[in-house]
Every structure is written in C-alpha cells, then in structure tokens.
BARO-503855 format. One record per atom (N, C-alpha, C): x, z, y. Coordinates in steps of 0.02 Angstrom, whole numbers, plus 50000, padded with zeros to 5 digits. Layout:
N
XZY
...
END
This chain:
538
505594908150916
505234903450873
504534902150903
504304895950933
503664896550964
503184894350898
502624895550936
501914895450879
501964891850826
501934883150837
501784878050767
502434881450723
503124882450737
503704884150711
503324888650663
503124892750690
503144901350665
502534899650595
501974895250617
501604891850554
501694888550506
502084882450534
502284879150480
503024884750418
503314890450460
503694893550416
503334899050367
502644900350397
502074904050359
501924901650308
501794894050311
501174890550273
501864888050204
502654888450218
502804886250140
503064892650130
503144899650148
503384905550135
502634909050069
501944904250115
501504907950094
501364903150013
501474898550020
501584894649960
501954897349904
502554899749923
502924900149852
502694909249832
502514914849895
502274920649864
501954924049851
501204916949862
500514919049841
500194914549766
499784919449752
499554915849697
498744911049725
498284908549640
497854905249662
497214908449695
496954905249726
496154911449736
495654910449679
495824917749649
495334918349604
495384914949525
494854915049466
495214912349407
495084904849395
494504901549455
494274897049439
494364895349390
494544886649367
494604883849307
494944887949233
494754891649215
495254895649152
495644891149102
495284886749093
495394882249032
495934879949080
496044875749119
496664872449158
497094873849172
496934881349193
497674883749208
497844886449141
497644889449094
497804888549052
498344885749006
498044878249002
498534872948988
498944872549021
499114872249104
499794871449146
500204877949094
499964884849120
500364890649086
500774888749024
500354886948984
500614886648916
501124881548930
500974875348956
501394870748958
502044871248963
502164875249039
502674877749091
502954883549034
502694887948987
503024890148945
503264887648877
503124882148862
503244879548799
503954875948827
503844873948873
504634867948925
505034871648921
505014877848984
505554883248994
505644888748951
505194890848903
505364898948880
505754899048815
505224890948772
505224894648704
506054891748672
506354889848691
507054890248684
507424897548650
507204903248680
507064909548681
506724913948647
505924909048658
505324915848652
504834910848593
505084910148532
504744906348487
503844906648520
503614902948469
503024900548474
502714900048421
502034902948399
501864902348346
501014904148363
500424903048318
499864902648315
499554908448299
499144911548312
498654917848298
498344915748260
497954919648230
497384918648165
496624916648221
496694917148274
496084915748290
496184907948338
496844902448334
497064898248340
497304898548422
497454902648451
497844904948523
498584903248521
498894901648562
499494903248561
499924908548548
500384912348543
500654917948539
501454915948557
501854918048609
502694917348646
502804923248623
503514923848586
503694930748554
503764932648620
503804940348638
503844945848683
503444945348722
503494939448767
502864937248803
502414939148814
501964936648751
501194939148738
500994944948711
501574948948703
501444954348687
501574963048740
501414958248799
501554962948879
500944959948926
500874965348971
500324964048990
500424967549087
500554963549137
500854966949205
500324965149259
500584967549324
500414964649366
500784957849401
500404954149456
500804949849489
501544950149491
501464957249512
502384956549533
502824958649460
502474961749434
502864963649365
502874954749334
502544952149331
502784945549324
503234942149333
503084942249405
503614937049450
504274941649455
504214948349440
505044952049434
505274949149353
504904948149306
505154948149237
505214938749249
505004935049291
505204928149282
505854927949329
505864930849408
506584933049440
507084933449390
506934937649328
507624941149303
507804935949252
507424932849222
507514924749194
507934922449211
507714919349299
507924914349339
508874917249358
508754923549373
509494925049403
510124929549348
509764930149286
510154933249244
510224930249165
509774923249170
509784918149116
509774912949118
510024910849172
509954904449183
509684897449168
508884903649183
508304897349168
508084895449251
507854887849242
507704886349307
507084881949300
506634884849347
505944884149382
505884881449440
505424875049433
505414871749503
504754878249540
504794878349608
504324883349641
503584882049614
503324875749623
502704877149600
502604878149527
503104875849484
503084879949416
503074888849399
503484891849446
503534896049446
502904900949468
502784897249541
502004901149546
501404899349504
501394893749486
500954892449420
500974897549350
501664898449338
501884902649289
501614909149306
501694912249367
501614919949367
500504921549379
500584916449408
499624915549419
499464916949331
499454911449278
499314909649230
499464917549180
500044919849204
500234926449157
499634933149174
499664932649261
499314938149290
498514938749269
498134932149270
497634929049237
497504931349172
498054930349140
497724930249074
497984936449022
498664940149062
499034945349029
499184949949088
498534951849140
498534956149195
498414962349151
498164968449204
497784973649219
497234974249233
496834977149203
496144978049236
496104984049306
495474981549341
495514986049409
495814993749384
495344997149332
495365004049320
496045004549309
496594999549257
497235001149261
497735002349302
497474997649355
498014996749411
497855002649444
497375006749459
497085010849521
497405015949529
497605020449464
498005025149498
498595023849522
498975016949499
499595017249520
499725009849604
499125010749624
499085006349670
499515006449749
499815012449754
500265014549795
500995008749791
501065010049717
501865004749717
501614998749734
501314995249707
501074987449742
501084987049829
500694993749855
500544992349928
501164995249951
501704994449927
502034998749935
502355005549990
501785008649985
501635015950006
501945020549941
502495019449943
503065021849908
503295029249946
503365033549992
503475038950014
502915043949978
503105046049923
502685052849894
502965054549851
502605059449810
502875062949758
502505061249720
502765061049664
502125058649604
502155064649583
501445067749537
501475073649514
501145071849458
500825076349419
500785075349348
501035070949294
501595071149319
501705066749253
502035070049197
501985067649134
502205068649073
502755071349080
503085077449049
503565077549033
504245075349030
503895072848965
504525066348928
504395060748955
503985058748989
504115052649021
504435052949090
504515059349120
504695061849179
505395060949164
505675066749121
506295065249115
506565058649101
506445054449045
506735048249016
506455044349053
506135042249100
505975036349126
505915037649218
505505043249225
505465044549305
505715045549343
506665047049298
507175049949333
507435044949373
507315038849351
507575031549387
507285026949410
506465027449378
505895022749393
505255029749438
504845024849480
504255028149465
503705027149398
503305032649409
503235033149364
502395026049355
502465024049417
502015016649433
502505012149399
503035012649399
503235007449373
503225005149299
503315011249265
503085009449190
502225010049181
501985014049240
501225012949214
500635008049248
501285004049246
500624994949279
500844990549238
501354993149164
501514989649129
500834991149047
500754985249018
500424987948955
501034982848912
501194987648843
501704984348777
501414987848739
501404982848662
501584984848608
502074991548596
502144995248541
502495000448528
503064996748524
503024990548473
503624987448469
503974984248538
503764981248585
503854978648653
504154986848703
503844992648696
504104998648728
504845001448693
504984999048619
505704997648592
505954994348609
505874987748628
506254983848621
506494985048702
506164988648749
506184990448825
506844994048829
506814999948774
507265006048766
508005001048741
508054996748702
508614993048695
508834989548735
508294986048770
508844983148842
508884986648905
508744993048910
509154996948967
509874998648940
509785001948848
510595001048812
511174994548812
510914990048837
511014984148818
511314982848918
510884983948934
510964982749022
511184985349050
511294993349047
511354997949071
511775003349016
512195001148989
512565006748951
512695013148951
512845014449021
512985020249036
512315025849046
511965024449038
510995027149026
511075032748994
511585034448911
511705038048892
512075044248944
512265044048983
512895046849019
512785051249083
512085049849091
511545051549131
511505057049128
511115062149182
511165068049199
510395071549133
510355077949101
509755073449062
509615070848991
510355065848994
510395060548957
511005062048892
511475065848943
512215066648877
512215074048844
511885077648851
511735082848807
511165081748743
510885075848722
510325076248677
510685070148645
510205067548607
510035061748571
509565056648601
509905053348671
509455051848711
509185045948668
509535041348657
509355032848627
508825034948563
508805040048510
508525041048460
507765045048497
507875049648561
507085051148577
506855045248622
507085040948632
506835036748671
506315030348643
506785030348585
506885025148537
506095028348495
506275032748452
505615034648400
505065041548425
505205043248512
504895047248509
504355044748590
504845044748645
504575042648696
504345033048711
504525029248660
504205022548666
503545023848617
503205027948580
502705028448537
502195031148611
502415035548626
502065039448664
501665035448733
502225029148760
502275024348788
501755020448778
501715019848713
501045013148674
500445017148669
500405022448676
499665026748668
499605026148730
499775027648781
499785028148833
499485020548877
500135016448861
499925011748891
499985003748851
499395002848787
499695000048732
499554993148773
499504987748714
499364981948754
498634978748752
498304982648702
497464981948701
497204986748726
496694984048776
496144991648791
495634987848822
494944993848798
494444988848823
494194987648897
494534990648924
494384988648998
494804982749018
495444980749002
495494974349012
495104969348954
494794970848898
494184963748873
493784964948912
493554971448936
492834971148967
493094966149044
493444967049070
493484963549132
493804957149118
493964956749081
493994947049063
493274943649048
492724948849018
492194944849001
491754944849052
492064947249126
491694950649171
491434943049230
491124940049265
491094937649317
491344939549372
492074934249404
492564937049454
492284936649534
492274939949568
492194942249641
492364935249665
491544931649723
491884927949748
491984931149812
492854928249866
493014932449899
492964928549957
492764923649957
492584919950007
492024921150084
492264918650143
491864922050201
491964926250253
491544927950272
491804932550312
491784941050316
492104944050346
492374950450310
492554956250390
492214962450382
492144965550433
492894969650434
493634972050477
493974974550432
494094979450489
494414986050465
494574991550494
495284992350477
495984995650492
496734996650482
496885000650538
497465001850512
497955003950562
498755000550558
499245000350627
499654997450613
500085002850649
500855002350611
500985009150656
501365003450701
501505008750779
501665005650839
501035003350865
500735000850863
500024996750886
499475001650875
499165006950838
498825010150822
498175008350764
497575009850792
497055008350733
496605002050783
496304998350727
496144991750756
495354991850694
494904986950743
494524982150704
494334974150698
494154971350701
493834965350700
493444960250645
493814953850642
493384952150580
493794947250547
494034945650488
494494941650447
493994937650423
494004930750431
493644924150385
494204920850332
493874918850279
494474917350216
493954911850202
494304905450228
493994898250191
494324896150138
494014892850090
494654889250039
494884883150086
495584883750049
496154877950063
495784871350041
496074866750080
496034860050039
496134860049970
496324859949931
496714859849852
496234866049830
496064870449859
495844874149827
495954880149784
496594882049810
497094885149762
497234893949810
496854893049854
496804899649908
496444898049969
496724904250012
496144905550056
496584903250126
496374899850164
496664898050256
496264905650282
496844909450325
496404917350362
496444915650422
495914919050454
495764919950517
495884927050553
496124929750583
495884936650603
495874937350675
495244939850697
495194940650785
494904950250789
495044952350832
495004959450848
495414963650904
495134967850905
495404972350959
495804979350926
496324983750957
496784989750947
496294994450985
496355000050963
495855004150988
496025007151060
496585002351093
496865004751167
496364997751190
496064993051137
495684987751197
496214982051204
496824983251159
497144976151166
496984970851105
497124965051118
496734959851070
497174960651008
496864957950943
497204956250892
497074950150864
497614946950849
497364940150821
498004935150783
497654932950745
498274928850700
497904923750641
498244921450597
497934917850547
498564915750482
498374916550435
498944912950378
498474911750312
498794913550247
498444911150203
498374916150136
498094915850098
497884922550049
497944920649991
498114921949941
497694918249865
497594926849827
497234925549747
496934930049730
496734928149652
497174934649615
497364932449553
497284937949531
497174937349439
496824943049417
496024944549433
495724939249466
495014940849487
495104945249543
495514951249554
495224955849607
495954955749682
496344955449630
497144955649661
497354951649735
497094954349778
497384950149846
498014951649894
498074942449894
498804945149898
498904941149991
498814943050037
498824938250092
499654936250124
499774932850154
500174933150210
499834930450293
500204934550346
499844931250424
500394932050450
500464927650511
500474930050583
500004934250625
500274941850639
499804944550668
500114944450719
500014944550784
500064945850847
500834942350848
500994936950817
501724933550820
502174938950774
502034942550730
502504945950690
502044943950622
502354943650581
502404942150498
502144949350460
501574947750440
501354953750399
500994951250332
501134956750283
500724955650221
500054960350204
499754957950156
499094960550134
499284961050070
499094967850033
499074967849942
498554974449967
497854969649935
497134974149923
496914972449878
496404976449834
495914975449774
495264973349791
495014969549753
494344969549757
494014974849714
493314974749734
492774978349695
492704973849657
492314976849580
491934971049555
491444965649589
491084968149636
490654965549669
490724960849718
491374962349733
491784956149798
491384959049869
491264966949867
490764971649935
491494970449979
491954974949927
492494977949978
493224974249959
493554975850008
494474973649997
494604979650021
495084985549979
495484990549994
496224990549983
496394992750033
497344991750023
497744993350074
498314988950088
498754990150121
499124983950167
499194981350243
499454976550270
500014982650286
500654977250288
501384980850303
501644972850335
502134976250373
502614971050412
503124966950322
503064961750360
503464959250313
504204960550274
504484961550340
505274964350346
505414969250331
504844973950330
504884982350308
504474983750310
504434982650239
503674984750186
503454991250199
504054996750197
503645004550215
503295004350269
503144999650332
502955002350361
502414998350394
501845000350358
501194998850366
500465002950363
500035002150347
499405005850343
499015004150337
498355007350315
497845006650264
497374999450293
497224995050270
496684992050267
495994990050232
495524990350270
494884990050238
494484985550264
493964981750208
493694974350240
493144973950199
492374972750216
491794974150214
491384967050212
491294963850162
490904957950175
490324958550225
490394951750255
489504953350317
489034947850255
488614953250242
487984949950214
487414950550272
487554948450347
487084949250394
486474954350372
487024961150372
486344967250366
486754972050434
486424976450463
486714982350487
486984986750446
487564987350447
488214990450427
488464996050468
488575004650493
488915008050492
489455008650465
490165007350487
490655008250445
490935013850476
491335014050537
491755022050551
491615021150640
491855027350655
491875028150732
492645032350754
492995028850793
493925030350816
493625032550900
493825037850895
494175043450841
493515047350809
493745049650774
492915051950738
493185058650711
493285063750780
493175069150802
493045072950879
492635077550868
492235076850930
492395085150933
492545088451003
492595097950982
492175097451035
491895105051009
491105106951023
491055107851107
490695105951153
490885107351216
490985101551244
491345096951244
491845094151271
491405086651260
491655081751301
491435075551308
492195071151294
492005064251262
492505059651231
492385050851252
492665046051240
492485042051242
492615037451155
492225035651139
492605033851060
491935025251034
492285023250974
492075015650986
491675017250893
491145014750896
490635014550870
490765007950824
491005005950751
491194999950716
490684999950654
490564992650648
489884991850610
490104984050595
489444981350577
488944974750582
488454974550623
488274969150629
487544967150670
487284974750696
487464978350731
487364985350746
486684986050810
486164983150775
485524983050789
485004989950783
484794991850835
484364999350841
484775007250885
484605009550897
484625015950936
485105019150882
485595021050931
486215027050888
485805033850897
486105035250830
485935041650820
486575048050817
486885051350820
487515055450814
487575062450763
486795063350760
486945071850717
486625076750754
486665082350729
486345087350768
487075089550821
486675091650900
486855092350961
487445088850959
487575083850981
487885076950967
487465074551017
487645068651104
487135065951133
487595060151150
487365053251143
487595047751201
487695048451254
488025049651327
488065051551375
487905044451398
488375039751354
488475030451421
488655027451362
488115022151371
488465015751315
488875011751368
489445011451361
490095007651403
489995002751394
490034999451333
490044990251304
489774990351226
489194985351231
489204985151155
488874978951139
489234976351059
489154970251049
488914970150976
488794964750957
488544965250864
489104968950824
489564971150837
490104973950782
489984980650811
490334981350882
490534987850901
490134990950964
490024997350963
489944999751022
490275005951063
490465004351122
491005009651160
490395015251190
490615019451184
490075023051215
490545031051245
490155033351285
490425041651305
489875045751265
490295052651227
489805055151190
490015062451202
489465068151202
489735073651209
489315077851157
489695085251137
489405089651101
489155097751124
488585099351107
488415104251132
488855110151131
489035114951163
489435121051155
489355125051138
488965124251100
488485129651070
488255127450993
488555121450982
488355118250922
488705121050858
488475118550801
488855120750748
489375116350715
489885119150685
490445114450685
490105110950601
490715105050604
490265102050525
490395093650550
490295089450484
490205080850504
489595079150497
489645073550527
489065072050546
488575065750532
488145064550506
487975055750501
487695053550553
488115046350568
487965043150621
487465035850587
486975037250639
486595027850635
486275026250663
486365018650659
485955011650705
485385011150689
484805011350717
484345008550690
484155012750611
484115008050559
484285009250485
484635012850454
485425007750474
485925009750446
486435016450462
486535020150408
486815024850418
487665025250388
488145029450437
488785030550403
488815036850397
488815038750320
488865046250322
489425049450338
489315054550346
490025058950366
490495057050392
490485052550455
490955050450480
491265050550544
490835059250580
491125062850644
491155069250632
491725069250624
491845078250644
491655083150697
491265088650696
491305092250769
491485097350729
491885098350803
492225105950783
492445111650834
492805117250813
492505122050869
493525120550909
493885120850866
494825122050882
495035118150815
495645116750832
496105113750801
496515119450763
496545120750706
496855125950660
497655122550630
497555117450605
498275113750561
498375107050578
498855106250568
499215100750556
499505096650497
499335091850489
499785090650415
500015082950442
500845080950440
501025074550439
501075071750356
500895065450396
500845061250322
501545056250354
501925054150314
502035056950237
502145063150224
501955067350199
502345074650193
503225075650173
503395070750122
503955069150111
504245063550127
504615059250180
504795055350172
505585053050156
505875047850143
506405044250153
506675038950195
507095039750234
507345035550274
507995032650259
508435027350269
509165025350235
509505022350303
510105023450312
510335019750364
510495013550333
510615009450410
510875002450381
511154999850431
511064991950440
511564987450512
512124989950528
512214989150561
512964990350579
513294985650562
513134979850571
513474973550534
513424972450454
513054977550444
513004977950330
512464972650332
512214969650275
511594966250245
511314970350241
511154975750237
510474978450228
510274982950286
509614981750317
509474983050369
509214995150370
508964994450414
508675002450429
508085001350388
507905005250331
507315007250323
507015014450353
506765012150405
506085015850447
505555020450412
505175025750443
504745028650402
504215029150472
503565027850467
503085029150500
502585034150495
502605041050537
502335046750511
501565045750557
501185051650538
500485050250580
500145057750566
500015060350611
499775067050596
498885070050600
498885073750551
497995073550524
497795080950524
497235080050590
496935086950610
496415089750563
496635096250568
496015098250504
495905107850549
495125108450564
494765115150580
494725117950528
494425126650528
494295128850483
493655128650450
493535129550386
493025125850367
492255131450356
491865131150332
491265134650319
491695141650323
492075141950252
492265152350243
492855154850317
492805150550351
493315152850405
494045153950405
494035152950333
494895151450320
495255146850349
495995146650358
496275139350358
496595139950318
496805135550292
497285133750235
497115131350143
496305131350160
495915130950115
495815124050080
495305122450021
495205116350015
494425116150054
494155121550081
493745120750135
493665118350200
494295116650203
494495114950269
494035109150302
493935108250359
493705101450393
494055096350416
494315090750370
494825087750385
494305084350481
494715081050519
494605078550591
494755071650589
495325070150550
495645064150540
496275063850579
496575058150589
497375057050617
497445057750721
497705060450727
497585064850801
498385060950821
498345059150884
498775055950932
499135061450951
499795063050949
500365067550932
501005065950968
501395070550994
501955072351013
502425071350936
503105066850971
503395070050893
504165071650912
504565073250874
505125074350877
505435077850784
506095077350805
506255079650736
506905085450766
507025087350699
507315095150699
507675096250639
508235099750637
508735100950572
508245102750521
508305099150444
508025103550383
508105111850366
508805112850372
509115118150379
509455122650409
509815129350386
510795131050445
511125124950418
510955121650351
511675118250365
511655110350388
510965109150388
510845104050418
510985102350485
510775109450512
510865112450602
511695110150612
512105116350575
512775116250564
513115110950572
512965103550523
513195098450538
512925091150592
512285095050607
512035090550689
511935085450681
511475084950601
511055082050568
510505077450613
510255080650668
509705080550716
510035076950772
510505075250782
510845073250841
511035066550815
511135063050740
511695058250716
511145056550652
510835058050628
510345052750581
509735048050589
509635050350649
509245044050686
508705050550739
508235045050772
507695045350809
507055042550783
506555047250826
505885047650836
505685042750872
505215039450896
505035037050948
504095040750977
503795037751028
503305041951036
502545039551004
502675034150947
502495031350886
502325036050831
502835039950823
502945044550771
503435036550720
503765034350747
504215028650711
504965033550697
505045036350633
505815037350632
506285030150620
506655029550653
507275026150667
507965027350632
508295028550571
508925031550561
509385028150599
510185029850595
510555027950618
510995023950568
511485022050611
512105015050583
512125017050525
512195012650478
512545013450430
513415015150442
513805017950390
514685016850413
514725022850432
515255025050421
515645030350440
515535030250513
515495039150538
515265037350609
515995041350640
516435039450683
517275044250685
516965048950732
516155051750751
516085055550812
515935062650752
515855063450695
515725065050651
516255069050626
516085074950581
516785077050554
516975074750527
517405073950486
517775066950429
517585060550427
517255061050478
517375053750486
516325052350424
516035058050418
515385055250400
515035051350405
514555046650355
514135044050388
513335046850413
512985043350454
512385045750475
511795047650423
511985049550373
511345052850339
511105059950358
510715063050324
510385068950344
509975070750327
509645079950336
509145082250295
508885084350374
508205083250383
507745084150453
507105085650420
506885086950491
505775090050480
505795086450549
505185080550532
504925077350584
504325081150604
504185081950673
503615087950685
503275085750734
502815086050724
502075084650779
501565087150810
501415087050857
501285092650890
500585090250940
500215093750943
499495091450971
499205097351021
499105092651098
498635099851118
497975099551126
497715105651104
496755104551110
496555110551147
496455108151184
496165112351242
496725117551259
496565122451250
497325128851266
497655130251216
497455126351147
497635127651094
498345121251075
498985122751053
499575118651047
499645119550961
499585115250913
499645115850859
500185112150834
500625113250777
501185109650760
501205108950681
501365101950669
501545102450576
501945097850590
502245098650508
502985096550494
503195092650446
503485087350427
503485082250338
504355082950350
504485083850293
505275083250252
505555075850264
505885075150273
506365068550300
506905067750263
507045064350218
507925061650198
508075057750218
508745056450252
509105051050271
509725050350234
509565042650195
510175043650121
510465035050147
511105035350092
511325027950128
510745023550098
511095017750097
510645011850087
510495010850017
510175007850002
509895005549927
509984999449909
510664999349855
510854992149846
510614989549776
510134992849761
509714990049707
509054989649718
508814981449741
508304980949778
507834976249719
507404975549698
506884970749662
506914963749685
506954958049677
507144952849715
506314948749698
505864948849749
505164946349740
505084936349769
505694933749786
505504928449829
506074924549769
END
C-alpha cells in the first residue's frame, strides 16, 4: 500500500473511531445528541422531562461510561437489535453521551489500564463479592468505568439472566442463590460504589476543559523499535471537530520517527488519536490533566492492541523543560553514552554529585547526546539533573551492581491463532527493569533502587515437570531478541501427543550482564487458545 493509499485509509478509519476535539459548542451538540436519540432510541427508551426541564431516555440517562462503554452499548444496539445508525450519527451519538454522561478524570484513573489496553495484570484488591459475581468473567475495570443507578445495576443482573442463562450454572454460581445475591445484595453494593451521581463528575462538568491544541514534547516506547522522543503538533481540522497530528523524532538507536494522522478528544480530557507511524497503523488513548500540561497513556499497534507502551507528551510553553535522560542509569565507575530530553534545553548540564560530562556528542533545543561518567568512589542513589534553570528530579540512577530483575508483565497471556483461523496470534511484549540495593542494603525490599528497563537477553523455559514433560517450550511459541513472545499455530499440532494443540504454561526470562555480574528474572506466561469473544469497537 504506498503512502497517499495508506492516508487516505487513515483519514476515513480515523473518522468513524474518533470522537470530537474537546466539548466545544455544548448547547449543539447537545441538540444533535438528543436529536439522534429521539429518531433512533426512543422507540425503546421512552422519553420524558425532569423537574428541572432536561430531557430524561429511560435507561439511558440513567448510566454514565466511557467512550468505549458507549460505543460498545450502541455496537450491541446496532448488531443485536436491529437498530441502524448512519456513521456520522453514530459518532455523533457516542461524542454527545461521553460529553455529557462520561467519567470524571478521578473516575477513570484507577481503571485506566483497560482503555489503554494494558490488559496483562492482575487486579488485586478487589471486593469480594464483586470478585466472585462479576470478576470471574469481567475485569473488574470493566464494571468500574461504569456509573448506574441501583435500579440500572438490576436491571444489569437481569440481562446477563436474560443473555446469558446459563450464568446460574457457573462455577461459584450453582451452589448459592446466585440471581437473588446478585439481584438484592451485590447490585446495591454496585450503586454505592459506583452510583450515577458524584461530585467529581458535577465538579468537572462545571470545570473549564483543557485546550489541547499545539505543540507537545513526547517521550514512549514501542516494543520492537525501542524508546523514542520527539515532538507531536495537533492543529484543528478544517470542520473543527479534531486534531490533523504531526509526529517527527528519533528511537534511541538514532533512527528517525515520523508519521501523521488525526486525534479527537471527548469528555474534555479523553484522547483518542490514530497515525501512521513509521508506515504501520498505531493508536493513542491518553488523559489529559486538568490543565492541558500533560497527555499520559498508551500508543499500541493497531492490529494488536497488547502490544504497545507508555506514552508521555508535555506541552512547549517555550520554557526550559528537563524531562528524562535514556538510559537513566549510570554504575559507579564506569562511563556511558546516554541522550539528555527536554525543551529549549538552554544553560550548562548539571548531573548530581560525582556525576561528570565527559563529551557533549550533539545537542540541539530538545536533546542532548553526551558521554557521561561516574566516580568510583561515588555514592550510589538518583540523581537531579539540570539545564541552566531547569531541573528533572530524580531522573539518574547511580549505582554500585545490578541485584534483580523484574520482567514486566509479571503475568502474562498469550493465545495461539492463524493457521488459516480468523483470529490472528495474540503476542505479549515483555521488557525487563533493573533495580540495586537500596539505602538498608537489602534486596528484595521496597527500598530498593529501581534503574529502570535494561536491554536484555531473553528466552523462555517450561512453567513446570509437567510443562517440561509435555515440551511446552519447544511447541507454544518463541521469543525473539525484542523480548516479543510469538505463540504458535493455532489447530491441532499431529507432532504433538494426541494430536494437541500449541498452548502452554512457560517463564519468559531475561537476563542482563553488568560488569562480571549476570542477573536473571522471570514473568509467568499462558498460552491458551484463542478468544472468540471479542468486544466489537468499529
């Protein structure tokens, strides 16, 4: 597919699965919303007046989601009720809901993982009873980016009975009185929890929304490609309805980065981008600050959402800015070469105590390359680095040895696929994070000195004997020198005993050498078949 191709298939992909930038006009969209729901819904979802003269759509208005919890509850409309939405109705529809029956920042935040979908973890604390009756099948993000009525968290519990019959039958599920605790004990609990009034969503409706417009300093990582910076510009569109992107930058091997597509931004903070980066298709889902300072989140390949990494983007208010330095660990002794990322990075670097510039290599208003070494004699600890003025705190490690290892994900999942099936390999991208011992000389502490993500050897290895036993490690896929796991075919494999397919229980392991010192850590791996119950977002 050459270039204009690959744009013009951006620019109507990015049409139908982005929203508007920002809340501009309220009153207008408004009226479209209501409109587009009075045509298509209320067939369904009566209509009737509030005491304070608002509209009110039975069920409707009485839920409160994100973007995609939207556009999944208008999907399930479209393909299981056969209601039909022209596209720009539809993205009008889900803008207008997100707008006006979103989340506030504080709601969304803890559960901001499922959106970016950095889905490989464990959720921990959760409730109980919401663990059992709801977490066993959902995360537990998924019911908590939702806000309902007590009555709306009933009426939830009746159409999984209703959808899903067999719910009762469930592991869990057929020893109790599941429908009656669900029904009068765990949907109450549901509405305290997560009712459909709270004042952090009035307070952030009465709030002034982030403008996100300009230009924007950004830092990421991509796996395969590594960690990158440069600078993203977001103009409004003609129409006005989002943002045209720019992005130019360098990979921290010194190869270029560059691409452009289009953004919109709903809910006031909610950004939602699509690009061409480097001729591959990637997405953006980041938050704003109130302030419209920062964008935090997550770019992932389009095709396979797991596998992406963190992004971060820094308005330039033409000040000197410290933001980070790759790699930003330094062991005591020893000399490095590492790249210095900022703004207008005006005035004399500074590094920390016994910390010295050896050679500024290249340096420009964003970044500077430099050779840096540490005394051998120094004390281990981070360090603040700065230009001139501006300072980045704590953002070099020195240290004396490398003590641990920890791969992230610690737990992951992998699924086979292809083999001629529709559903492709979902991939897992691991990355491994050096940590010294800290002040009390322990390792294993919460004292520890984290180093940050260390360039690694990887390979994988049986979970178990019986993982070993069945040669789990030989037939559920590969590593690459990425740290990219790969599973294998989907389908019965006949090299296999009975004729198995390629799943498996493995420890992907990584391995680093520092100086004479060889350190190794390890993350849990499942390789399960495929997942034929997928969310349908387009």
């Amino acid at each position: 597919m050459n270039h204009k191709k690959a744009r013009l298939r951006l620019f109507f992909r990015s049409a139908l699965l982005l929203m508007i930038a920002g809340l501009g006009s309220l009153s207008a969209q408004a009226r479209g919303g209501e409109e587009i729901l009075r045509e298509h819904c209320t067939l369904c979802h009566a209509e009737t007046t509030t005491e304070s003269g608002a509209a009110h759509f039975s069920r409707i208005s009485d839920q409160r989601k994100t973007p995609e919890g939207w556009h999944m509850s208008i999907n399930r409309m479209l393909h299981l009720r056969g209601v039909w939405l022209p596209p720009q109705e539809k993205q009008a529809l889900v803008e207008y809901l997100a707008n006006t029956q979103g989340l506030a920042p504080s709601e969304a935040a803890p559960f901001r993982y499922l959106l970016e979908q950095d889905t490989n973890r464990v959720e921990t604390e959760v409730d109980p009873n919401l663990e059992q009756m709801c977490a066993r099948c959902h995360s537990a993000a998924r019911f908590g980016l939702q806000r309902r009525t007590e009555q709306e968290w009933q009426y939830l519990v009746n159409f999984h009975m209703g959808q899903f019959p067999t719910t009762e039958l469930h592991a869990m599920a057929r020893d109790r009185e599941w429908y009656r605790l669900a029904h009068d004990e765990v949907a109450p609990e549901l509405a305290e929890r997560y009712g459909l009034k709270s004042e952090a969503w009035e307070e952030w409706l009465s709030q002034d929304k982030p403008l996100l417009k300009g230009s924007w300093r950004v830092i990421g990582f991509v796996p395969g490609k590594g960690e990158y910076d440069g600078r993203m510009t977001a103009v409004p569109d003609e129409d006005g309805n989002g943002f045209m992107l720019q992005m130019k930058g360098h990979y921290a091997d010194g190869s270029p980065l560059e691409g452009e597509g289009h953004a919109r931004v709903y809910t006031g903070y909610e950004w939602r981008g699509t690009l061409m980066l480097d001729d591959v298709e990637m997405r953006q889902v980041l938050a704003a600050d109130p302030e419209g300072e920062t964008l935090r989140g997550r770019m992932f390949l389009a095709d396979s959402r797991r596998l992406g990494g963190a992004m971060n983007a820094y308005k330039d208010h033409e000040r000197t800015e410290v933001l980070a330095i790759q790699p930003g660990y330094l062991r005591l002794g020893e000399s490095r070469e590492v790249t210095l990322i900022g703004q207008h990075l005006n005035g004399e670097v500074s590094l920390g105590e016994g910390v010295r510039v050896e050679e500024v290599i290249e340096r420009s208003d964003d970044r500077i390359r430099m050779r840096i070494s540490a005394a051998a004699k120094g004390s281990p600890g981070v360090r603040d680095v700065t230009v001139g003025e501006a300072t980045g705190d704590n953002i070099l490690a020195v240290y004396d040895r490398l003590a641990r290892l920890e791969v992230e994900p610690a737990h992951a999942l992998a699924r086979v696929g292809g083999n001629g099936g529709q559903l492709d390999k979902m991939r897992v991208a691991f990355r491994a994070v050096g940590y010294a011992a800290g002040a009390d000389g322990e390792v294993g502490t919460d004292d520890d000195l984290r180093l940050g993500y260390m360039p690694a050897d990887w390979s994988i290895i049986p979970a178990d004997e019986t993982a070993a036993h069945e040669q789990d490690a030989d037939y559920a896929g590969t590593i690459d020198a990425h740290g990219i796991f790969t599973p294998g075919d989907a389908g019965p494999n006949p090299e296999r005993p009975k004729s198995a397919n390629n799943v498996g229980r493995l420890k992907a392991v990584a391995t680093v050498d520092d100086g004479t010192d060889q350190v190794s850590g390890e993350s849990r791996l499942l390789v399960a078949v495929q997942d034929y119950v997928q969310r349908v977002l387009d």
